[in-house]
N, C-alpha and C positions, 0 to 999 in steps of 0.2 A: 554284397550285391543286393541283399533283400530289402537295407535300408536303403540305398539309391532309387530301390524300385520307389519304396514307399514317400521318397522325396519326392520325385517326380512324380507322380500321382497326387501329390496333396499342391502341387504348383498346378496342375490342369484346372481349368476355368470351371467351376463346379463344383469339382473334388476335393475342393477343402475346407466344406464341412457341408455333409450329409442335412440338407435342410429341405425339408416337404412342409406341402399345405395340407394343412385341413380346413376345409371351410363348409359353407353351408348359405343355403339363400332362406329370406322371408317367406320367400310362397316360389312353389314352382309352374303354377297354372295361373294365367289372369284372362278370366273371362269378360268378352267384351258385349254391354247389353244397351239397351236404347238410353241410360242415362249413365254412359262410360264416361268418363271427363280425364282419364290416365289414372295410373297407377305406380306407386315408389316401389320401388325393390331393395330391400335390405342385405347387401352383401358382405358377411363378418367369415372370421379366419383366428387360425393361427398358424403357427412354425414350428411343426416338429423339429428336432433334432437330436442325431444318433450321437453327436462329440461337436464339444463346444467349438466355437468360433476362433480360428487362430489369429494370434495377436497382428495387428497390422491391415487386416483386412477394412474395405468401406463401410462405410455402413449400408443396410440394409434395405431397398426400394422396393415399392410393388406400385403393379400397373393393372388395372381392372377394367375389362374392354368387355360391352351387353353389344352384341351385331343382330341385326335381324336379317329375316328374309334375304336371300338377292334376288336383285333385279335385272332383268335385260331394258335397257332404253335405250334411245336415240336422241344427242345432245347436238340441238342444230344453232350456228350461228348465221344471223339474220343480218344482210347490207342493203341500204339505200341506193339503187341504182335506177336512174330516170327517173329518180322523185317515188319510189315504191319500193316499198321494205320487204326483199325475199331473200329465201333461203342459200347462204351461197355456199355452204360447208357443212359438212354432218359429219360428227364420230359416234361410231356406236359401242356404248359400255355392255362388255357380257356381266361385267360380278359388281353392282354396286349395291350394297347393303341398301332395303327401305330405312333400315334406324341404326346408328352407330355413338356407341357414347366412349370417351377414354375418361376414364379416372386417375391420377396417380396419385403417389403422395410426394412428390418432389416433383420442380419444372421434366417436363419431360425430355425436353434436348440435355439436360445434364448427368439422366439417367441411363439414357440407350442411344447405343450406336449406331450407328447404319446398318452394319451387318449383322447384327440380331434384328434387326428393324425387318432386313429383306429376311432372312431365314422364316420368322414368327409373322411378318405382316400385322403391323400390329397399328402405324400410324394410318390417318384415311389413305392418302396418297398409295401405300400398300395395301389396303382393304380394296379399292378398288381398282377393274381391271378394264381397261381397253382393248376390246380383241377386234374389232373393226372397224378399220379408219379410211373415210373417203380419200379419194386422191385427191379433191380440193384444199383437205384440212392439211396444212402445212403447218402447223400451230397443234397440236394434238393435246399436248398439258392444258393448254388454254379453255378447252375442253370440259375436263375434269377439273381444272380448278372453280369452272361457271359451276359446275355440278354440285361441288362443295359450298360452293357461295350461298346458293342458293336452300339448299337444303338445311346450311347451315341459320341461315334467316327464318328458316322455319321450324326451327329446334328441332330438327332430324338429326342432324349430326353434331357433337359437340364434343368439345377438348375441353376437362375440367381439372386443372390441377391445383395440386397441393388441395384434395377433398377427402384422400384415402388415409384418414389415422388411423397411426400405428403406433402401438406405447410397445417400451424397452425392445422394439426389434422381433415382436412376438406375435402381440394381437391387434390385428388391423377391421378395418371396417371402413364403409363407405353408404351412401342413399343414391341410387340411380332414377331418375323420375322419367318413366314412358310416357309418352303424350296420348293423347286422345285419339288423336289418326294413326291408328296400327294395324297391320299389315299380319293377316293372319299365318300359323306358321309357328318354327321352334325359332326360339332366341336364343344364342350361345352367347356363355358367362366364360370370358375366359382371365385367369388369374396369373401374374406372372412376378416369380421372384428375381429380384435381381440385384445383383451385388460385383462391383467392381466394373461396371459396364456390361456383364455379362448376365443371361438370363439362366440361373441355377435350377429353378424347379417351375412345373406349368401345371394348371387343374385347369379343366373345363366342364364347365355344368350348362343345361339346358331349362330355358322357360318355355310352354306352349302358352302361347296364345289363340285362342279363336273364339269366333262370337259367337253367345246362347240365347237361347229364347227366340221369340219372333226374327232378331237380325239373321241369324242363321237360318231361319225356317227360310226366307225371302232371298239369304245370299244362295243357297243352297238351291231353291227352285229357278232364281235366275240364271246360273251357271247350267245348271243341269238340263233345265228346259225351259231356254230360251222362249219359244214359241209361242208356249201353254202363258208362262208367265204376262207374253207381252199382251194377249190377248185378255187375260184378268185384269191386269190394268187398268186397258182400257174399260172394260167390262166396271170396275171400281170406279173409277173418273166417270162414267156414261153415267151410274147411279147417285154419283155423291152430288153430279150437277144436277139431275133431276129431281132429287130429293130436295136439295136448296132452293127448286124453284119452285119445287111445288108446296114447300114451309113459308116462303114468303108470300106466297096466293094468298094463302089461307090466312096467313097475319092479315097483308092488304084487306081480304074482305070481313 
């Protein structure tokens, strides 16, 4: 009885062979200052294991997904009626990642299924969510795939595969590159083993991002106080024109 147990236990999707990550990032803070231009991120690993790999199984995949911030927006599509282009449909996204990268080391459709796909939400389609949809939008994917298109053109979102090397099944790594325009906030590194279609073991680490120095001092006063801020401003603009014109007087005479 106690071998049948152990048969069946080692056929369960996971359970046959005890394999964890360890990994580790390049840096876990990236400060964003007046000459930001982006930043790489180094994500390396290995593969514990408690008893070797039994004979017959796949070989070995990982999938390496950097999400930032979510967003709430509103994705409106625009029709020509009477010779003028207005809004004739809006869906509103609750959960759309500002930045989303996937890495793997193998095409991704021949790694993961669907339903580890929905369980983990791991492809965009599953990263992001629709939670409010006009009665107009009868078309609602249509939506979120504009959302993707375009983000994707702007190197916010990206599918990168076959970039994650992994020698013998062990130690992997990959370079994740953040752009310029970041969204202040923690970034989740999430890592995923998987073998046989199924995802065996998961780690997730965090990056903070937020901006130092003067950009902070200024996001931080405009958020806070509005008011005060808008009024310096202008207060700066009123001086910096005056001061120009009163340098070019003085040149003139």
């Amino acid at each position: 009885m106690t071998r049948l147990l152990l048969m069946l236990l080692l056929l369960l999707p996971g359970a046959a062979a005890a394999e964890e990550i360890v990994a580790g990032l390049s840096q876990s803070a990236v400060s964003i200052t007046a000459d930001f231009s982006g930043s790489e991120i180094l994500i390396y690993g290995a593969v514990k294991r408690d008893t070797p790999v039994p004979e017959g199984s796949g070989p070995l995949r990982v999938i390496i997904t950097v999400q930032g911030p979510d967003e709430t927006l509103t994705v409106r599509r625009k029709d020509r009626r009477f010779g003028v282009w207005v809004n004739s449909a809006a869906v509103e996204i609750g959960h759309a990642p500002s930045f989303y990268a996937i890495a793997t080391s193998a095409p991704l459709r021949e790694i993961l299924t669907q339903t580890e796909d929905m369980r983990h939400s791991i492809t965009l389609p599953r990263a992001i969510r629709a939670v409010g949809i006009s009665d107009d939008a009868d078309n609602a994917p249509a939506f979120t795939e504009a959302l993707q298109r375009l983000r994707t053109a702007g190197n916010r979102y990206r599918l990168e595969e076959n970039t994650v090397s992994l020698t013998e099944e062990t130690l992997f790594r990959t370079d994740i590159a953040l752009p310029a325009e970041l969204t202040d906030g923690s970034y989740f590194v999430r890592i995923f083993l998987i073998r046989d279609g199924h995802v065996i073991d998961t780690l997730k680490r965090a990056i903070w991002v937020r901006k130092a120095g003067l950009e902070r001092f200024l996001f931080e006063a405009a958020q806070d106080q509005p008011l005060l801020y808008g009024l310096a401003s202008l207060m700066i603009a009123a001086f910096a024109g005056w001061a120009a014109s009163a340098l070019f007087a003085r040149l003139r005479w």
